[in-house]
C-alpha positions in Angstrom: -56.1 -22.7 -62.1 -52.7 -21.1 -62.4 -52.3 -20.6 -66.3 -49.1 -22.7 -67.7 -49.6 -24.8 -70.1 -49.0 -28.6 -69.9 -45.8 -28.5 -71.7 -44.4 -26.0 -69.4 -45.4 -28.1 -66.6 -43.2 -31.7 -68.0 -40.4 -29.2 -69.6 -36.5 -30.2 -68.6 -33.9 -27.5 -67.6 -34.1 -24.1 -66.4 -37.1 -21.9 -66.9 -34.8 -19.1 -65.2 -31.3 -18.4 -65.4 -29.6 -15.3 -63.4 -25.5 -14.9 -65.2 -22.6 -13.4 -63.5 -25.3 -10.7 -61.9 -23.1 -7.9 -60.0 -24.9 -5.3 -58.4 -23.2 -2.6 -56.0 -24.7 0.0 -53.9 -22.4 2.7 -53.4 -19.2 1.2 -51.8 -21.0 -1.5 -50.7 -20.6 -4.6 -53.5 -24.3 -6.1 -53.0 -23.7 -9.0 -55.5 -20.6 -10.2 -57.0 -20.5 -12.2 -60.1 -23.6 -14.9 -59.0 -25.1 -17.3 -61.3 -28.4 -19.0 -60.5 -30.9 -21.0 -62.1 -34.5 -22.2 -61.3 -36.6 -25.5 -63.4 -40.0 -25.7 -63.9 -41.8 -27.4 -61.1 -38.8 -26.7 -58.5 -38.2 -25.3 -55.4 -35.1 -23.4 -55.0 -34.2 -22.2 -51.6 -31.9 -19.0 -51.3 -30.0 -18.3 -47.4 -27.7 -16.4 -46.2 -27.3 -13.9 -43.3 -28.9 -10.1 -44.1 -27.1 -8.5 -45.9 -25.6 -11.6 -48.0 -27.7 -10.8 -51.2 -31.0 -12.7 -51.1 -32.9 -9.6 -51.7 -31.2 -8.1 -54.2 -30.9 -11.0 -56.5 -34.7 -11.6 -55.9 -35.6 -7.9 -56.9 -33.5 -8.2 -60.1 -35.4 -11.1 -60.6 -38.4 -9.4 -60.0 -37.6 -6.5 -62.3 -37.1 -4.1 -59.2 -33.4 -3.3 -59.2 -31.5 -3.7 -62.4 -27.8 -5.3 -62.2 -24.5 -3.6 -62.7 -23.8 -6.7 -64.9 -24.8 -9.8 -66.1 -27.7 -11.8 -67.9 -31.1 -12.5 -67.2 -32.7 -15.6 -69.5 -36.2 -17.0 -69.4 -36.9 -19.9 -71.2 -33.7 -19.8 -73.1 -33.8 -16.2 -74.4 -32.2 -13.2 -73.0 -34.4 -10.5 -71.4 -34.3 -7.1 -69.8 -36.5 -7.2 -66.3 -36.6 -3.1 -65.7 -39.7 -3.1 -64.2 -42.1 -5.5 -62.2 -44.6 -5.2 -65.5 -41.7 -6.1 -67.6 -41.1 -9.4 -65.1 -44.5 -9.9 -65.0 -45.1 -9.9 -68.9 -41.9 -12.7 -69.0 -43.9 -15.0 -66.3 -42.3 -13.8 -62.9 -44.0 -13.1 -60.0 -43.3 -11.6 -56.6 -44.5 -12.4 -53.2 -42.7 -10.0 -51.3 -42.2 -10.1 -47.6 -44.0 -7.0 -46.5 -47.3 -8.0 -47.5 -48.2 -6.1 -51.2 -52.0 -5.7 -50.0 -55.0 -3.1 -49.9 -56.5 -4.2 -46.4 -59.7 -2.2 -47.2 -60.8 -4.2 -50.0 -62.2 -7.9 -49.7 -60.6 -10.4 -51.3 -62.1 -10.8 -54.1 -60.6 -7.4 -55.5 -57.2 -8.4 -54.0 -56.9 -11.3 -56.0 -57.3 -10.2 -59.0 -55.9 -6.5 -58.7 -54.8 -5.1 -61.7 -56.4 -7.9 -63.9 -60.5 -7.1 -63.6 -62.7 -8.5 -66.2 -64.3 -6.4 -68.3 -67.8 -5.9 -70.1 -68.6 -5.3 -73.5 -69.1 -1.6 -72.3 -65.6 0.1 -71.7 -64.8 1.0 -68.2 -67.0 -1.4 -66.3 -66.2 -4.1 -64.3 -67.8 -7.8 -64.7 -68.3 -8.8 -61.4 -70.1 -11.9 -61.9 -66.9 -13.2 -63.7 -64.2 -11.5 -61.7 -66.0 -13.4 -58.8 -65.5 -16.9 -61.0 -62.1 -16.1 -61.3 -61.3 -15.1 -58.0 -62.8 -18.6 -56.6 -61.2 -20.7 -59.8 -57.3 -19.1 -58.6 -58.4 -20.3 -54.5 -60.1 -23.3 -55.5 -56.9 -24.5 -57.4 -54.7 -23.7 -54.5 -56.4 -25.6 -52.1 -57.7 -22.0 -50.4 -61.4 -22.9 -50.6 -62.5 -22.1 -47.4 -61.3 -18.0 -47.8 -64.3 -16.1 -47.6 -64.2 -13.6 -51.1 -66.2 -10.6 -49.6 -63.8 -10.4 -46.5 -61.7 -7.4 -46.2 -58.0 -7.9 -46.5 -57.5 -6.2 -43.4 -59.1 -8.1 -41.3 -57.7 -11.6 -41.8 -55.0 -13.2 -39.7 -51.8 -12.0 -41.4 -51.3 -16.3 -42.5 -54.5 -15.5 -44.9 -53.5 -12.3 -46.5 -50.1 -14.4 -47.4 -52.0 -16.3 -49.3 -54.4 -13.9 -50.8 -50.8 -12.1 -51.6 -49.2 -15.3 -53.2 -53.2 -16.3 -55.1 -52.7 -12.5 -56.3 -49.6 -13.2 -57.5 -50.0 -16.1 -59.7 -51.6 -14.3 -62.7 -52.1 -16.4 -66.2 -48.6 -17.2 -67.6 -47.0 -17.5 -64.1 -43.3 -19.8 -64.4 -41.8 -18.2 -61.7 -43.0 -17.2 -58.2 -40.4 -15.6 -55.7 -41.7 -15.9 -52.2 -39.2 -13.7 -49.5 -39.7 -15.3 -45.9 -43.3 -15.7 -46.5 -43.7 -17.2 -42.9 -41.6 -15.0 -41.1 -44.7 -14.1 -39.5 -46.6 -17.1 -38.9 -46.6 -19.9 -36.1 -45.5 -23.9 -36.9 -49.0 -24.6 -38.2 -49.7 -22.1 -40.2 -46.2 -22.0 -41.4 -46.9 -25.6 -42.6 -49.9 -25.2 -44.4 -48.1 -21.9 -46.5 -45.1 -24.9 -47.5 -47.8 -27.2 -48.5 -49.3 -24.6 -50.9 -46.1 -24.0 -52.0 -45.6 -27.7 -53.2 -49.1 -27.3 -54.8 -48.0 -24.4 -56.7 -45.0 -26.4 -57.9 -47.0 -29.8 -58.8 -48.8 -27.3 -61.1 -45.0 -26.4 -63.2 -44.0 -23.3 -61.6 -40.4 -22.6 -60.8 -40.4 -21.2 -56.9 -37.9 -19.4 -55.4 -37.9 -19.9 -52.1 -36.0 -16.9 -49.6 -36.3 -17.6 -45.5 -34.4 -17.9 -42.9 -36.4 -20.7 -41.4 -33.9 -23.9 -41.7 -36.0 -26.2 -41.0 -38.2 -25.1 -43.4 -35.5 -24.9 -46.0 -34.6 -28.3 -45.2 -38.3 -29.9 -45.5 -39.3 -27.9 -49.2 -35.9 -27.5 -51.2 -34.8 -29.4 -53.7 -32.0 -27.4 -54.2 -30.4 -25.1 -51.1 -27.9 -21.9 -52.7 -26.2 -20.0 -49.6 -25.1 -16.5 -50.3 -22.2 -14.9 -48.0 -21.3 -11.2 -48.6 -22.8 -11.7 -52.2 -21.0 -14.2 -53.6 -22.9 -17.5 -53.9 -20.7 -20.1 -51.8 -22.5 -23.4 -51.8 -24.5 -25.4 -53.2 -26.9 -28.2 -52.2 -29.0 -31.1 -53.4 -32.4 -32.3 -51.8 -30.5 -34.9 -50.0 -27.1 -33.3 -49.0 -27.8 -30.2 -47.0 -28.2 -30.5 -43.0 -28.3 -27.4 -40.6 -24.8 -27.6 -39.8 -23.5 -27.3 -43.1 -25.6 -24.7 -44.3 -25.4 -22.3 -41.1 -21.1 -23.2 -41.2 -21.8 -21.7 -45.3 -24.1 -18.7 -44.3 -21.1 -17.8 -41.6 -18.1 -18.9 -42.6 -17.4 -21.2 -39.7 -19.7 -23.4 -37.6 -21.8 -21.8 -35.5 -21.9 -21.7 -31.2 -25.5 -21.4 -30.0 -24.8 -19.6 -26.8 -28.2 -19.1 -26.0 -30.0 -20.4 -23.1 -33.2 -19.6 -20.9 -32.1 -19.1 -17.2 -33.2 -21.9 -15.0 -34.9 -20.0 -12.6 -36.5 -16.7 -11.8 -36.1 -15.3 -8.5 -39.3 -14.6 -7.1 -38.9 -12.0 -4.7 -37.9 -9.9 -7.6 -39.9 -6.3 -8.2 -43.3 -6.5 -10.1 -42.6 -4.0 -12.9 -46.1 -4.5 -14.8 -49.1 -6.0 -13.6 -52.0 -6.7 -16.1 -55.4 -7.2 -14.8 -58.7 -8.9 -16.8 -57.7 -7.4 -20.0 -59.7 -7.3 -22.8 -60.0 -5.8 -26.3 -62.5 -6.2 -29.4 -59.9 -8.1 -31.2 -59.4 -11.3 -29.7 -57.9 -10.8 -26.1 -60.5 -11.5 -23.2 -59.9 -11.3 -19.7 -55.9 -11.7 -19.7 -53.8 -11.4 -16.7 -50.0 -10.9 -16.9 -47.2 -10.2 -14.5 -44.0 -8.9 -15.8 -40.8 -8.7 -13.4 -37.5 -6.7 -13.5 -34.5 -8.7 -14.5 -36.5 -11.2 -16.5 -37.5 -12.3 -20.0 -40.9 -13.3 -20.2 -42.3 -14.8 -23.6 -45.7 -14.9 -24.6 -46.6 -17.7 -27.4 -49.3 -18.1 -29.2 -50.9 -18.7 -32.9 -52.3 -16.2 -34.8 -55.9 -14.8 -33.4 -55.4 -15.9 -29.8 -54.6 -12.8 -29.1 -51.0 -12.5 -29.2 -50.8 -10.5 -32.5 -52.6 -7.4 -30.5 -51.3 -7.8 -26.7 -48.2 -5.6 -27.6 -49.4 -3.1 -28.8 -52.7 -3.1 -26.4 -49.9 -2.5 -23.6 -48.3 0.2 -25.6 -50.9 2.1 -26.2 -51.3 2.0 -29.5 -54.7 -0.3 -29.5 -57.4 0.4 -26.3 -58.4 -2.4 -24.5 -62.5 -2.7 -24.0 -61.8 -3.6 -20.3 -59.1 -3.9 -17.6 -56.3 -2.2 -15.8 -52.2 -2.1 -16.4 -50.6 -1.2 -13.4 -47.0 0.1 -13.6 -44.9 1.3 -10.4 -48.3 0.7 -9.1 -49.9 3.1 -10.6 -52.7 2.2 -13.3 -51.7 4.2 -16.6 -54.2 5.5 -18.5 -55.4 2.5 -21.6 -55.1 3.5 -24.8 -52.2 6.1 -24.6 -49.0 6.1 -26.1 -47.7 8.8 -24.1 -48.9 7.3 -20.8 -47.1 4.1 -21.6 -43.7 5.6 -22.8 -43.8 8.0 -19.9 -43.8 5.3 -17.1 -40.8 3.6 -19.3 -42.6 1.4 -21.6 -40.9 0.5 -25.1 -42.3 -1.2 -27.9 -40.4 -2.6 -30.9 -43.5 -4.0 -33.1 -43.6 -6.9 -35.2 -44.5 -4.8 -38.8 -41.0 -2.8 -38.1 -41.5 -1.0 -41.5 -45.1 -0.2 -41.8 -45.5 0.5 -38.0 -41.8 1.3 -36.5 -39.7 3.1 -39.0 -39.7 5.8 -41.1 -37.8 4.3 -43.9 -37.0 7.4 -46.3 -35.5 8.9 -43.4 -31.7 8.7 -41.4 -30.8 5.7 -39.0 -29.9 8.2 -36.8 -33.6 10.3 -36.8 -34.6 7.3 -35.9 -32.6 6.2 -33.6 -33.4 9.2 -31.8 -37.4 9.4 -32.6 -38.6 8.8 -29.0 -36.0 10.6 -27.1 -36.6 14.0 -29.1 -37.9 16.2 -25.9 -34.7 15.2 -24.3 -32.4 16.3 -27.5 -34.5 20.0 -27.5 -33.8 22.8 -26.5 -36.5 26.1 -26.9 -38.4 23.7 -29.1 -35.3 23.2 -31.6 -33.6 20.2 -31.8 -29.8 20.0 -31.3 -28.0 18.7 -33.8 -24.7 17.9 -31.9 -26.6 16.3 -29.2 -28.4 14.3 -31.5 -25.7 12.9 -33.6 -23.9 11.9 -30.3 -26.9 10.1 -29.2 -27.3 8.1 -32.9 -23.4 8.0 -33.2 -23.8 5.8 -29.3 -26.2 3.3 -30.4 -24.9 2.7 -33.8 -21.6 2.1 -32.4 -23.3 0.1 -29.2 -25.3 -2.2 -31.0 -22.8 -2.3 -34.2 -25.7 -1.5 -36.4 -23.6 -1.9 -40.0 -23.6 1.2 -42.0 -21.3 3.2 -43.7 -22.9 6.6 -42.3 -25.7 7.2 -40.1 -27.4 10.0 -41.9 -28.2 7.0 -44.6 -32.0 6.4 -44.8 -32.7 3.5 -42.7 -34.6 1.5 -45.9 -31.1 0.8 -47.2 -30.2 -1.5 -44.0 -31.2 -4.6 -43.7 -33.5 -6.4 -42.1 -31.4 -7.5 -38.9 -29.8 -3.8 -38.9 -33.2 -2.2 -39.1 -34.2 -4.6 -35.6 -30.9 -3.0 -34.1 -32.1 0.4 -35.0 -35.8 -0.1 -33.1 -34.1 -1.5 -30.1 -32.0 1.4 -30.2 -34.6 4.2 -30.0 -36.0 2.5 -26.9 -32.8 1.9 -25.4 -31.2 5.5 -25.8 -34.5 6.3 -23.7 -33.5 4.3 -21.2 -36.8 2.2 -20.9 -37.2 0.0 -18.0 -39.9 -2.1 -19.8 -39.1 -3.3 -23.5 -42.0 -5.2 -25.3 -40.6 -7.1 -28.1 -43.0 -8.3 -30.8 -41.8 -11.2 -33.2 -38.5 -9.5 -32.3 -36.1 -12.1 -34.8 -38.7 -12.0 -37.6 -37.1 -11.7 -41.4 -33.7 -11.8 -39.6 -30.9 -13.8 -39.9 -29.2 -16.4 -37.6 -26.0 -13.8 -36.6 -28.4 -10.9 -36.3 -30.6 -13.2 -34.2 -27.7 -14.3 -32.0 -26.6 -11.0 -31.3 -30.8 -9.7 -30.3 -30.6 -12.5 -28.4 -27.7 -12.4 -26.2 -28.7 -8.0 -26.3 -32.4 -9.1 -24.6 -30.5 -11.4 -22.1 -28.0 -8.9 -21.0 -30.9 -6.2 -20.8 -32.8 -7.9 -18.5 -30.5 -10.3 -16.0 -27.8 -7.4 -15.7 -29.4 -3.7 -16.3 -32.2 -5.5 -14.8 -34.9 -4.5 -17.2 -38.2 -5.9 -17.5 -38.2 -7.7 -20.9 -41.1 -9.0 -22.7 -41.3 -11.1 -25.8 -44.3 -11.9 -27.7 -43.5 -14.5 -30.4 -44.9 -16.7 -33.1 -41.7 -19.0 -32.7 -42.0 -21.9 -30.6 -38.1 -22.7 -30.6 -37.0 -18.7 -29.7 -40.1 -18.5 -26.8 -38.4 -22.0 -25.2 -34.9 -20.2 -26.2 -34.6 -17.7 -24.7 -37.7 -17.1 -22.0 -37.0 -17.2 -17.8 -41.3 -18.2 -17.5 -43.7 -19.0 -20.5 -47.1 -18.2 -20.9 -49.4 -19.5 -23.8 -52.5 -17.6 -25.3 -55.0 -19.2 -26.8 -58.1 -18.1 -27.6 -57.9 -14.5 -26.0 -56.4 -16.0 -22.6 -53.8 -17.3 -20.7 -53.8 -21.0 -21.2 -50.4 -21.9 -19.5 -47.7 -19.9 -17.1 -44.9 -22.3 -16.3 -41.5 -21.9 -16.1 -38.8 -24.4 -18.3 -42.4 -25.7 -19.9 -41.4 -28.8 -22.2 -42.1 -28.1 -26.5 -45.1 -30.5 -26.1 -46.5 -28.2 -23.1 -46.5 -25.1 -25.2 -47.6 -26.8 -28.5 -50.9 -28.2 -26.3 -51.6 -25.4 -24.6 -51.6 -23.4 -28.2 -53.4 -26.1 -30.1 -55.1 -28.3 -28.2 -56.9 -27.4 -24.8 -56.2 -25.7 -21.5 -53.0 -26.1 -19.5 -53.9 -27.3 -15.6 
């Protein structure tokens, strides 16, 4: 069970207080006099665009970052979070959105990391209890059926969220701050994450709620905060937000979704990848694809039908067991990075900080990561040449920074996106493969990688292909749909309805 007592559980007024917190970062003012508050037992939703705040306040929270000014409170006393053990030790908890893991241990140790049981005799570990406790902290949020002896790493990324957040609810747990938790998931699993959520707050526990998903927001909140260029700027009961109002907050001025799919694709256009019986060891079997110039073709699916590997299986970066991928029409050689970005393939992944960036170093080396051959010269790089080529794309793509040689870890998460698509761009690929290419970012950032993809592919002509775990952006923005399920293709249509693509996902195979 998660460890508050009973009287935490019925207790009236905050549990968490944040006063006047100003945080600046260099010239850039991060957080400007904001004053929040969690209860026990609520939900309280935090949006804004990247870049508004969200993530600071929540690391101050969660003893990561310590404010400029201001007070932090819990339960009525003042405290000083500066450092996670020292937020921990006051009953906040993070559930951070790049998953906190160690994906070669089972569960079982993930769990409870940090917090073994011990035996009488220092230094060893009780297992017999530590599995009693591991199965007691599931059991009491509803995550029975997670097997304890499976590694971390192997679970569909929905499960090791909730390994993360069962991790995170330690004995003495009030508050647990969650940053777009289902950023990464599809509708269903996305649902059964909120549904835990509102478990964990039956059982007392203040919840902070970060996303960008508002919808989401909408369904789970009882309270909605919206932060713009770090100064809190609304404020919203369970029964007064709507979209409208909350996206006209986050912006500054009602929003224009400009965004459609095109109605038609032509079909005498040029085959620019051709994908034949594909299969790999982790869930794709048998797959055939056709990708055309000028066109944006999403790929849906929930997690393990294959989706999650398909990008990179056509990269490179994961061999396929089987099959061919034929490009110019020329099969390239399966499993090779350098096979797939020399015949013009790009790949912006869905993990962009474990698997795309390298985040202690500049926006512009990374910019300019792929396209290094290009900027040598007698094996050295040239310097000039490669600030011209970062100096482009930041200016292209308007990638918000105050100087490029910045490491790219202090953009955010939208600005970060921008970067990817900008190392592929500057290579001039004629093939882009986008996984979960909006994920953790916000609604202008979204617009903008929206209307970029569109323009990429029905005027430069470039073959564009989206893999998403977002029903709503596949139907958005996609010329032709296909549907995985299960390792195949369950459903190629074009201008599919939401009902086609939620069967052909869920249900049972598309005629």
């Amino acid at each position: 069970m998660v460890a508050i007592d009973q009287e935490d559980g019925a207790r009236k007024g905050p549990i968490l207080q944040l006063k006047s917190i100003s945080k600046r970062y260099g010239g850039v003012q991060a957080l400007s006099d904001v004053s929040i508050h969690v209860n026990a037992g609520e939900i309280l939703c935090l949006v804004g665009e990247n870049g508004a705040g969200k993530s600071t306040l929540a690391a101050i929270a969660a003893g990561l970052v310590s404010p400029d000014s201001g007070q932090i409170i819990v339960d009525g006393e003042e405290v000083v979070l500066n450092s996670p053990r020292a937020a921990e030790v006051a009953g906040i908890r993070l559930a951070s959105q790049e998953l906190q893991l160690c994906p070669e241990l089972d569960v079982m140790t993930n769990v409870l990391l940090g917090h073994y049981p011990r035996k009488k005799i220092p230094f060893l570990v009780d297992y017999n209890s530590m599995k009693r406790k591991a199965e007691e902290r599931l059991s009491s949020l509803g995550l029975e059926d997670i097997d304890l002896s499976q590694n971390v790493g192997e679970m569909p990324v929905v499960y090791r969220a909730f390994v993360q957040i069962a991790r995170s609810l330690t004995p003495g747990a009030k508050v647990l701050i969650t940053d777009e938790p289902t950023s990464p998931m599809s509708d269903i699993e996305a649902t059964r994450l909120l549904k835990l959520l509102k478990t964990i707050c039956d059982q007392g526990v203040g919840i902070i709620f970060v996303s960008h998903r508002l919808d989401e927001v909408l369904n789970i909140a009882d309270r909605v905060l919206v932060l713009r260029d770090g100064k809190l700027v609304d404020e919203m009961g369970k029964n007064e937000g709507n979209k409208e109002r909350i996206v006209s907050s986050m912006l500054g001025h009602t929003s224009v979704d400009s965004v459609r799919a095109s109605s038609s694709v032509n079909a005498d256009s040029e085959i620019a990848m051709k994908v034949q019986n594909l299969s790999t060891a982790n869930g794709i079997s048998e797959t055939d694809l056709t990708l055309k110039f000028g066109e944006i073709l999403g790929v849906y699916g929930i997690a393990g039908s294959g989706r999650d590997s398909l990008g990179m299986t056509l990269f490179g970066s994961n061999k396929p067991t089987a099959g061919k991928i034929i490009v110019g029409g020329n099969e390239i050689k399966l499993g090779s990075i350098k096979s797939a970005m020399d015949v013009g393939i790009g790949y912006v992944p869905a993990e962009r900080r474990a698997q795309g960036l390298l985040l202690e170093r500049s926006i512009k080396e990374n910019i300019t990561l792929a396209f290094l051959r290009k900027l040598s010269k007698w094996g050295l790089i040239q310097k000039k040449s490669e600030t011209e080529s970062g100096q482009l794309w930041v200016d292209n793509l308007s990638v918000k920074t105050e100087n490029m040689e910045n490491p790219v870890l202090s953009l955010s998460g939208g600005n970060q996106q921008k970067v990817l698509l900008s190392r592929w761009l500057l290579t001039g690929c004629r093939i882009l493969i986008l996984d979960d290419p909006t994920r953790g970012v916000d609604i202008g950032s979204k617009l903008e990688i929206y209307e970029l993809l569109q323009r990429l592919a029905h005027k430069e002509k470039v073959a564009v292909l989206v893999i998403s775990s977002d029903i709503e952006e596949v139907l958005k923005i996609s010329d032709r749909i296909e549907v995985m399920r299960n390792g195949r293709i369950t459903l190629s249509k074009t201008n599919p309805t939401q009902q086609e693509v939620a069967r052909a996902a869920y249900l049972e195979e598309a005629s």
